[in-house]
PDB file as gemmi writes it, atoms N, CA and C in Angstrom:
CRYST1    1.000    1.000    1.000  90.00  90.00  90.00 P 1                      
ATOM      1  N   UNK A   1     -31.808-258.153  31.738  1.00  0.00           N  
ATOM      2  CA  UNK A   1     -33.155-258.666  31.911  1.00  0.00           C  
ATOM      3  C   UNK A   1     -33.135-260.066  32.525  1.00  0.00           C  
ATOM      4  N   UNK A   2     -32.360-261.029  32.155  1.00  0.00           N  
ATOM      5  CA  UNK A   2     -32.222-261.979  32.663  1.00  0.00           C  
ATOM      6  C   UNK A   2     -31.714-262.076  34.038  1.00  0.00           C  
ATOM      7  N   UNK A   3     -31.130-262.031  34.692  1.00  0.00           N  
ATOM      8  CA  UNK A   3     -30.395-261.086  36.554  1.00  0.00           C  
ATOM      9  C   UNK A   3     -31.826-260.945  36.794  1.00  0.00           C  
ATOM     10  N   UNK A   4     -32.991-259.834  36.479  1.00  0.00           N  
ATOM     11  CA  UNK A   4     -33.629-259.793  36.981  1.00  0.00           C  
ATOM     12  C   UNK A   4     -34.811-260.912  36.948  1.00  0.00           C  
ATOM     13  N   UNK A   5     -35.295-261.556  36.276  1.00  0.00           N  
ATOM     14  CA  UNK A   5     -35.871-262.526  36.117  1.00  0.00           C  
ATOM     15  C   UNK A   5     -35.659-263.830  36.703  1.00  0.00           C  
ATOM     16  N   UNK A   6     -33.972-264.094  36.378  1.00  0.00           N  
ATOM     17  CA  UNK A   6     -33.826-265.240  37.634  1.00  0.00           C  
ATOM     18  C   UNK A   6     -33.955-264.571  39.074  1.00  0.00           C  
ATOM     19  N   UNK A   7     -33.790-263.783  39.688  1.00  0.00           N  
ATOM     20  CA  UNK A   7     -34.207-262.948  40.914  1.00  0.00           C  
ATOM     21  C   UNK A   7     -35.836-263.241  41.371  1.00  0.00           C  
ATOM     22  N   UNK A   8     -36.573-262.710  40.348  1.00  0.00           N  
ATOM     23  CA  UNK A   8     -37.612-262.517  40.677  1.00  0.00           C  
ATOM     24  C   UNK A   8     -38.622-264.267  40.835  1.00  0.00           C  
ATOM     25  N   UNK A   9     -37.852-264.851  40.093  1.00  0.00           N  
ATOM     26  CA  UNK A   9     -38.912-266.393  40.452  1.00  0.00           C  
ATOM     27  C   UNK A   9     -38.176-267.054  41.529  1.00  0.00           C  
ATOM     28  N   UNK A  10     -36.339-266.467  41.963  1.00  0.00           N  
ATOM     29  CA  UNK A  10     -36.029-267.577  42.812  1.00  0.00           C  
ATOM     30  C   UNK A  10     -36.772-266.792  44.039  1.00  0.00           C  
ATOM     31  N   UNK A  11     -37.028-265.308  44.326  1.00  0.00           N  
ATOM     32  CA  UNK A  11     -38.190-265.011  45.410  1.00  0.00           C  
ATOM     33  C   UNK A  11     -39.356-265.461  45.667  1.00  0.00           C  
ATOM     34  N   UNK A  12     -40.099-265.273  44.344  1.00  0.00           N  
ATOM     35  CA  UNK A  12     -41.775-266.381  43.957  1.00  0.00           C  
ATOM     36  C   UNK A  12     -40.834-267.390  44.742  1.00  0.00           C  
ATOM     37  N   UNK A  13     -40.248-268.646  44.074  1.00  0.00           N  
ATOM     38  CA  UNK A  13     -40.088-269.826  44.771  1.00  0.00           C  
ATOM     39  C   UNK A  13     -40.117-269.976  46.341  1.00  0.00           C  
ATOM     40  N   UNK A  14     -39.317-268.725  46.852  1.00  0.00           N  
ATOM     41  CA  UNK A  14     -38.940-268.620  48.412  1.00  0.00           C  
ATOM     42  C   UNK A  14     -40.364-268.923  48.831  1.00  0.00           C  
ATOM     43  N   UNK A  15     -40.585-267.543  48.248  1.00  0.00           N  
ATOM     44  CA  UNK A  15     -42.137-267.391  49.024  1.00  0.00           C  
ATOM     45  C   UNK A  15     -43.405-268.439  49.221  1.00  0.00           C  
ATOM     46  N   UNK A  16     -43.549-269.028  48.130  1.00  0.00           N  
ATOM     47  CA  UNK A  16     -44.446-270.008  48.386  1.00  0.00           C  
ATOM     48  C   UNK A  16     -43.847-271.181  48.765  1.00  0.00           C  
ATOM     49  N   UNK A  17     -42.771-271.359  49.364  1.00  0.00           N  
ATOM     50  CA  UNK A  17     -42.033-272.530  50.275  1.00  0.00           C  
ATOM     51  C   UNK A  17     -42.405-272.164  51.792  1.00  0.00           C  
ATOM     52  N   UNK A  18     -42.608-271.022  52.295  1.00  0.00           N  
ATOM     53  CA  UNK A  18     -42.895-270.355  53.810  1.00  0.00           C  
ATOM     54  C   UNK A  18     -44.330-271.158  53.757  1.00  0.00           C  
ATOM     55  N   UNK A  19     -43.987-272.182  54.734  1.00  0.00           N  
ATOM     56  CA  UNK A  19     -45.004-272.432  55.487  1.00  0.00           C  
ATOM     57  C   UNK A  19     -46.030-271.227  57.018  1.00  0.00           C  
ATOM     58  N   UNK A  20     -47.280-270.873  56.370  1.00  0.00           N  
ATOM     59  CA  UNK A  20     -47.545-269.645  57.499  1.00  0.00           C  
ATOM     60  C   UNK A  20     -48.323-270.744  58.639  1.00  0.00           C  
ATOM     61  N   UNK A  21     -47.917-269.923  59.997  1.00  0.00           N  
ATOM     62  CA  UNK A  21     -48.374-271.142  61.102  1.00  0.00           C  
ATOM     63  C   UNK A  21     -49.797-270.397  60.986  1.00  0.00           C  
ATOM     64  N   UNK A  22     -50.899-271.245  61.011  1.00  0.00           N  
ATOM     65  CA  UNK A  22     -52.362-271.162  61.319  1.00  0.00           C  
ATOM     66  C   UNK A  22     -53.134-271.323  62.606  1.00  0.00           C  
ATOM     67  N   UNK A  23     -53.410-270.512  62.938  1.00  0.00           N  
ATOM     68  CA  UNK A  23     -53.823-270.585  64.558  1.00  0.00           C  
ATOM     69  C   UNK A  23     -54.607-271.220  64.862  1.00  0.00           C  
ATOM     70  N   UNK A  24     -55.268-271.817  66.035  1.00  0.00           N  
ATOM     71  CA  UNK A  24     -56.227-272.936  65.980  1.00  0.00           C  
ATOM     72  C   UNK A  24     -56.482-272.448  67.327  1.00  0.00           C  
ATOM     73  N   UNK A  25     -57.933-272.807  67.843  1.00  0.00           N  
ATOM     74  CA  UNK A  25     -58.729-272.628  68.974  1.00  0.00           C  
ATOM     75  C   UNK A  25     -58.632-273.891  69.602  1.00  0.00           C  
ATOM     76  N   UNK A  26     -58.942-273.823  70.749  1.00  0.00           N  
ATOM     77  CA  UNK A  26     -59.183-274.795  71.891  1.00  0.00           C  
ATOM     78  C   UNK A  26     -60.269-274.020  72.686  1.00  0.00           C  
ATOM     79  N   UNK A  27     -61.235-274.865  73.564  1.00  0.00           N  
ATOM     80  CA  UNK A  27     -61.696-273.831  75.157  1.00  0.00           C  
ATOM     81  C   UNK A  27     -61.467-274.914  75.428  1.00  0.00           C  
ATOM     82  N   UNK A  28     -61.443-274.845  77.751  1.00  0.00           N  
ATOM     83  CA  UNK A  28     -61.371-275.915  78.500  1.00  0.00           C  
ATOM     84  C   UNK A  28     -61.050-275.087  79.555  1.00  0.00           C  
ATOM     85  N   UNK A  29     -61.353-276.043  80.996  1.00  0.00           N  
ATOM     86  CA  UNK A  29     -60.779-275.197  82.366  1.00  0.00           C  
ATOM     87  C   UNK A  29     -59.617-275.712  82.625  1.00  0.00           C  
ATOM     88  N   UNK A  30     -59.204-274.513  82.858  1.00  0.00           N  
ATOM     89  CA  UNK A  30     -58.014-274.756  83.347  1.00  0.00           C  
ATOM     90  C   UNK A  30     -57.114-275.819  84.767  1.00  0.00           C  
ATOM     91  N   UNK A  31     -56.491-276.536  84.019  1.00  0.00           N  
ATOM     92  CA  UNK A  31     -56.278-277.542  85.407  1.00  0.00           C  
ATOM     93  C   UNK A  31     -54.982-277.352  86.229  1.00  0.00           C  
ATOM     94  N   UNK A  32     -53.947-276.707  85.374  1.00  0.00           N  
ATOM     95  CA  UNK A  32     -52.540-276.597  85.975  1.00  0.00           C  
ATOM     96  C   UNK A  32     -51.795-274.919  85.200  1.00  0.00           C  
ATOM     97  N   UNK A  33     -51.460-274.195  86.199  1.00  0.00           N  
ATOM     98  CA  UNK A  33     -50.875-273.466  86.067  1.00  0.00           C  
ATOM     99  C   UNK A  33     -49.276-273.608  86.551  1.00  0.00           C  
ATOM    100  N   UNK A  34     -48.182-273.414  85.289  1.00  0.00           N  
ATOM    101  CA  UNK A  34     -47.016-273.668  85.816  1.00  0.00           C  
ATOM    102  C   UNK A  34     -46.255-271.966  85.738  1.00  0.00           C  
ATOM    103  N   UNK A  35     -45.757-271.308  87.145  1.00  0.00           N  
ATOM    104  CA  UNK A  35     -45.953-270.136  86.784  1.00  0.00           C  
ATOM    105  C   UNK A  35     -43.976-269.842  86.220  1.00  0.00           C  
ATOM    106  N   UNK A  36     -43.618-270.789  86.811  1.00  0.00           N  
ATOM    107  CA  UNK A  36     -41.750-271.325  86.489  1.00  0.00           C  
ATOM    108  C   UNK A  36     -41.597-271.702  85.100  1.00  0.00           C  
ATOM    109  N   UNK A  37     -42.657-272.189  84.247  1.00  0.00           N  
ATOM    110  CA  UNK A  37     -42.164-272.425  82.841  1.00  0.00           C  
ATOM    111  C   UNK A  37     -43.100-271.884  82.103  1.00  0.00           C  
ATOM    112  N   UNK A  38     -44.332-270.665  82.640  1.00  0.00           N  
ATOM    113  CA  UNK A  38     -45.141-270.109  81.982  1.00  0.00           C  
ATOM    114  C   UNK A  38     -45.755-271.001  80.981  1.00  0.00           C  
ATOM    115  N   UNK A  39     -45.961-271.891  81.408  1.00  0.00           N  
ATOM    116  CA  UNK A  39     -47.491-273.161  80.765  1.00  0.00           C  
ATOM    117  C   UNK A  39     -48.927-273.371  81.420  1.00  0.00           C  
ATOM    118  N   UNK A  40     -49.756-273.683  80.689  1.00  0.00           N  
ATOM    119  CA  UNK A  40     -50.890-273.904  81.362  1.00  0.00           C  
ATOM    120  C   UNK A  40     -51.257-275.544  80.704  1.00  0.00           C  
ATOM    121  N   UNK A  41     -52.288-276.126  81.452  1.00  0.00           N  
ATOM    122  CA  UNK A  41     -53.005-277.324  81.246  1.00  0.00           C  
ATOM    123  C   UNK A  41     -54.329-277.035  81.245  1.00  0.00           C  
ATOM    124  N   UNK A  42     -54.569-277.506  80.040  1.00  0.00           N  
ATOM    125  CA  UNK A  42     -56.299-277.843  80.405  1.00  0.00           C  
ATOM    126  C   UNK A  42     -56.995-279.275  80.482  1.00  0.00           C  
ATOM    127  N   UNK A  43     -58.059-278.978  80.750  1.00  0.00           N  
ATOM    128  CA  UNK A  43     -58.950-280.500  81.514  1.00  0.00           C  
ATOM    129  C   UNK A  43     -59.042-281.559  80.569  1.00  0.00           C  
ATOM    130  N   UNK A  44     -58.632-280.946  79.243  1.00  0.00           N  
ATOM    131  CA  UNK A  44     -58.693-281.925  77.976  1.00  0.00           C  
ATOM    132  C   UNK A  44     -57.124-282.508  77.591  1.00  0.00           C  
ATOM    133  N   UNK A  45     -56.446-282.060  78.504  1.00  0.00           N  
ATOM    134  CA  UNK A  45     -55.660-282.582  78.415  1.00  0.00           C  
ATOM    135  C   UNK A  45     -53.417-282.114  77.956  1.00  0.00           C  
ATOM    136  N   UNK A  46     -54.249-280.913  77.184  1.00  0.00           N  
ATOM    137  CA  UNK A  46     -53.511-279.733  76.653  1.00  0.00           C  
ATOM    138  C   UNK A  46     -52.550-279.241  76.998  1.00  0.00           C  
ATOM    139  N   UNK A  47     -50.992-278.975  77.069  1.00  0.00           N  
ATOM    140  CA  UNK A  47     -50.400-277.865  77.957  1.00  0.00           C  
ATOM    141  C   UNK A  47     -49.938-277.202  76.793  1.00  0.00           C  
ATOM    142  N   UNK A  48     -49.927-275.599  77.289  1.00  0.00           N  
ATOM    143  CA  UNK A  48     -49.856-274.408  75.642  1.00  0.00           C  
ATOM    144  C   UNK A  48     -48.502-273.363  76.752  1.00  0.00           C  
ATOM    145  N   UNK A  49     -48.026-273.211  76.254  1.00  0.00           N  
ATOM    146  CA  UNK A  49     -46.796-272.664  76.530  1.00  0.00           C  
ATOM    147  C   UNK A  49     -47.079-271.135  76.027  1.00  0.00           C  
ATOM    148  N   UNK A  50     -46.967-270.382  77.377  1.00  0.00           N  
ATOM    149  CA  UNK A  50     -47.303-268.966  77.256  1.00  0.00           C  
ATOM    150  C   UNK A  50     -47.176-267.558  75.729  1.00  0.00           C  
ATOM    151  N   UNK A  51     -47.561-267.448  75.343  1.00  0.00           N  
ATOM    152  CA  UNK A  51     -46.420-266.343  74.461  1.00  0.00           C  
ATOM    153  C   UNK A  51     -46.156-265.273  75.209  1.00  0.00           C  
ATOM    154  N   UNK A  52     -45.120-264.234  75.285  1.00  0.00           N  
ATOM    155  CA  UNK A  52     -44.899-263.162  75.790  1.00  0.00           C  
ATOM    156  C   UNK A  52     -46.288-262.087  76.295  1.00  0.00           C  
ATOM    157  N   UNK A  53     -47.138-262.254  75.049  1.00  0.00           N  
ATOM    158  CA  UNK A  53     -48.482-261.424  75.148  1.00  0.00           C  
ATOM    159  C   UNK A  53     -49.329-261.957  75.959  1.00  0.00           C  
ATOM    160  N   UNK A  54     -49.439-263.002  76.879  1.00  0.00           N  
ATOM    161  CA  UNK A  54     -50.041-263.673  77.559  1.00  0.00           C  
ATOM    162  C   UNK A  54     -49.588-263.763  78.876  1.00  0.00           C  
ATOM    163  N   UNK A  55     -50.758-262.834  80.107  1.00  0.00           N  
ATOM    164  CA  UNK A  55     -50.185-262.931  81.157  1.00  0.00           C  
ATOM    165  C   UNK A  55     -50.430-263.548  82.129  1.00  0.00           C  
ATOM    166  N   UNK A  56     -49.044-264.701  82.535  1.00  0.00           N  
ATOM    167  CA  UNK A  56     -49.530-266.048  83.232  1.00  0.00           C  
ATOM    168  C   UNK A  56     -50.135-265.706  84.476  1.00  0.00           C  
ATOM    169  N   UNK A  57     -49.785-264.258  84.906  1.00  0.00           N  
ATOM    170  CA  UNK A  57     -50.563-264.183  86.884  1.00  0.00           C  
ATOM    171  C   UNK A  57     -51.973-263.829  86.561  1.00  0.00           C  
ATOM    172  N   UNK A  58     -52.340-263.716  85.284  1.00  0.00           N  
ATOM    173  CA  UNK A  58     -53.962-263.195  85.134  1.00  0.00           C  
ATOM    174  C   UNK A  58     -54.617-264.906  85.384  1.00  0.00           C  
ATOM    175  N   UNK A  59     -54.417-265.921  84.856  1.00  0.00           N  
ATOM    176  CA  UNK A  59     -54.545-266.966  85.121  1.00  0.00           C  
ATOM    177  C   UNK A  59     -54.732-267.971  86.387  1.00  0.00           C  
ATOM    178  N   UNK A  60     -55.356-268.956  86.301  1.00  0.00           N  
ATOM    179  CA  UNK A  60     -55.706-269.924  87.649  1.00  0.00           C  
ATOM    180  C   UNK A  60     -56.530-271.483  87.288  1.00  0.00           C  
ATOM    181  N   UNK A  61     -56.091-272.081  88.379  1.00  0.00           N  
ATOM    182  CA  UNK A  61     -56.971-273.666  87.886  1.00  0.00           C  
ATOM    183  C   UNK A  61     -58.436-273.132  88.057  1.00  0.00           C  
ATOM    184  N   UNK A  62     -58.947-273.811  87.696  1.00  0.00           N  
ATOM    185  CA  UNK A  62     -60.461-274.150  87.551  1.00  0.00           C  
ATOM    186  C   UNK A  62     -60.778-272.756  86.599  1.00  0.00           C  
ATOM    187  N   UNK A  63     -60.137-271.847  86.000  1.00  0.00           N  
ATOM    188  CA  UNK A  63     -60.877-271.206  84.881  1.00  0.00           C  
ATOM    189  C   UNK A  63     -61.462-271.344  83.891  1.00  0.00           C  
ATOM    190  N   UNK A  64     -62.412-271.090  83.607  1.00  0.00           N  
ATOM    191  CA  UNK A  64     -62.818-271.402  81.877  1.00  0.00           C  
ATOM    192  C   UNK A  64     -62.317-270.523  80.835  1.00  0.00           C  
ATOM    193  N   UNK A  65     -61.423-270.976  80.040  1.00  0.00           N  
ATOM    194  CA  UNK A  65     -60.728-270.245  79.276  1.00  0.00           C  
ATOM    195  C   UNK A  65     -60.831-270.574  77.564  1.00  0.00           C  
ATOM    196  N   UNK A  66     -60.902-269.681  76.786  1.00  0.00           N  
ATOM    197  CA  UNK A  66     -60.814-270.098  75.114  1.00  0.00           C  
ATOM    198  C   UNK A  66     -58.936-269.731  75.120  1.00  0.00           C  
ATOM    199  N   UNK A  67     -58.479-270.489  74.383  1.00  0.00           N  
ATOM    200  CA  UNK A  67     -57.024-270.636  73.866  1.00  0.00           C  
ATOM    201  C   UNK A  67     -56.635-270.523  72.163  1.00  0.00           C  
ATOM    202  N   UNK A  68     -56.219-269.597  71.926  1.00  0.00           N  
ATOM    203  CA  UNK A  68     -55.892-269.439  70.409  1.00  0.00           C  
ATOM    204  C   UNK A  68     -54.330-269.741  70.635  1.00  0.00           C  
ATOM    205  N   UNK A  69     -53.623-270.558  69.886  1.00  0.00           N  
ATOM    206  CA  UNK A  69     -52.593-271.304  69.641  1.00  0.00           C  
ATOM    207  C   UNK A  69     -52.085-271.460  68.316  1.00  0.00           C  
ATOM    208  N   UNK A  70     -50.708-271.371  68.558  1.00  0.00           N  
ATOM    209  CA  UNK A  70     -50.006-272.164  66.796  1.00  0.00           C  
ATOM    210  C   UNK A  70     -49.615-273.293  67.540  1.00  0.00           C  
ATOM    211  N   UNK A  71     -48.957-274.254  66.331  1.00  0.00           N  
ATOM    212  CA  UNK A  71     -48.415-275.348  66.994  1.00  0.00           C  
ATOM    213  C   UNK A  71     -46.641-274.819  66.023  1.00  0.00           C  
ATOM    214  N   UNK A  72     -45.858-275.443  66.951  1.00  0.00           N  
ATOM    215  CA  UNK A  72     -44.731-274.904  66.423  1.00  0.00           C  
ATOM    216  C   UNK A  72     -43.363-275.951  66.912  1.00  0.00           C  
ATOM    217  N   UNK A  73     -43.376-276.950  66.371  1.00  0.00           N  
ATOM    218  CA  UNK A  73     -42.392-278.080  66.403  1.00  0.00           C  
ATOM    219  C   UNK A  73     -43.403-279.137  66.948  1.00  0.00           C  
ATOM    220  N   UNK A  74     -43.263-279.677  68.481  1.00  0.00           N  
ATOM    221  CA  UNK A  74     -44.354-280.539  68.830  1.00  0.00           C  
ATOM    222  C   UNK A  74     -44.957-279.683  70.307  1.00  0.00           C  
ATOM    223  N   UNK A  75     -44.597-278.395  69.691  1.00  0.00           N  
ATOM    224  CA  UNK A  75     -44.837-277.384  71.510  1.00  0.00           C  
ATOM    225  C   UNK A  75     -46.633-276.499  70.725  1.00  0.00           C  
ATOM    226  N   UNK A  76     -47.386-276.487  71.660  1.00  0.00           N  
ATOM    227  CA  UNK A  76     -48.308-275.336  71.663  1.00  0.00           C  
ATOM    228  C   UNK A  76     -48.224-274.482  72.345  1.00  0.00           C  
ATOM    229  N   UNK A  77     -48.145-273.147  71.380  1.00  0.00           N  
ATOM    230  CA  UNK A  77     -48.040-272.032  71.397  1.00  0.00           C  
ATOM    231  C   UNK A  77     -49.072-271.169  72.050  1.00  0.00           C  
ATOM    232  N   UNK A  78     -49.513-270.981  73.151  1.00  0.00           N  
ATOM    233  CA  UNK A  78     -50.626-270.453  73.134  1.00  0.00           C  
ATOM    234  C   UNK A  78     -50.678-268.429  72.884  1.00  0.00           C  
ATOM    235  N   UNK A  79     -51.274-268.210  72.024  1.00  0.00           N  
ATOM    236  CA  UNK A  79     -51.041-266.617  71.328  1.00  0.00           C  
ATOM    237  C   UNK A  79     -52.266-265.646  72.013  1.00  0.00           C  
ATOM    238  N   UNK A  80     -53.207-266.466  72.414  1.00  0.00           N  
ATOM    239  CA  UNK A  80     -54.359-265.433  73.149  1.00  0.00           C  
ATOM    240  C   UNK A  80     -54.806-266.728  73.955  1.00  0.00           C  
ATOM    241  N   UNK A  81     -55.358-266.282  75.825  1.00  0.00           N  
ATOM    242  CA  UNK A  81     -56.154-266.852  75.944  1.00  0.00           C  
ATOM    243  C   UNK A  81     -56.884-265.856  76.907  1.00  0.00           C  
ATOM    244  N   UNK A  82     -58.404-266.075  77.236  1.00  0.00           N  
ATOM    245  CA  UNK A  82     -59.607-265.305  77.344  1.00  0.00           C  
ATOM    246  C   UNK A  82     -60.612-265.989  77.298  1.00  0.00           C  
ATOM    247  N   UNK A  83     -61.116-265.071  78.176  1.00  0.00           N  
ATOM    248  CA  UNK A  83     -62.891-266.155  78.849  1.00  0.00           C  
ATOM    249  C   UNK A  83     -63.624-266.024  77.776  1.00  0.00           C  
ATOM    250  N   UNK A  84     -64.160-267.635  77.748  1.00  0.00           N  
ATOM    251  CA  UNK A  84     -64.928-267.713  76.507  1.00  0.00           C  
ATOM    252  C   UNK A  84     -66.268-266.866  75.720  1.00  0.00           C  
ATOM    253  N   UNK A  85     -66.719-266.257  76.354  1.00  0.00           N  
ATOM    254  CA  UNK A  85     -68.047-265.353  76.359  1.00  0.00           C  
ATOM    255  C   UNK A  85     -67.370-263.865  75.863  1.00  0.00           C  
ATOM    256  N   UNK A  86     -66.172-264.121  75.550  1.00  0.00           N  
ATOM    257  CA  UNK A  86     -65.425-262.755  75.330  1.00  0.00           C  
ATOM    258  C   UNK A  86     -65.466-262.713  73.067  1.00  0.00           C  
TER     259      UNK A  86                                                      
END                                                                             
């Protein structure tokens, strides 16, 4: 009984040590498309670094775009982006 008990709280412990990344919104037009390091810029200032699910040739300057993002060291992640009216 004990084996299992120390088991089971040093998991509890794990688990509530996982920080979960929380996604966060942005909109803005788009000012710079980098299509060599799959980043974008926006007019506010922003550059969000593509995720795989995000396709950089659908993209262009002067778009108006909403950006759903994690942040993940000091890089933004961008996880969805899509015209804002969407």
């Amino acid at each position: 009984m004990k084996p299992f008990l120390i088991t089971t709280m040093t998991a509890a412990a794990l688990l509530a040590s996982i920080s979960f990344a929380a996604a966060d919104e942005t909109a803005g037009r788009i000012t710079q498309v980098n299509l060599e390091e799959q980043t974008i810029t926006l007019d506010n200032g922003m550059t969000f670094t593509l995720s795989d699910d995000v396709n950089v040739n659908a993209l262009a300057a002067g778009q108006e775009v909403k950006v759903t993002f994690e942040k993940q060291d000091s890089e933004n992640i961008a996880t969805g982006v899509e015209s804002p009216q969407n």
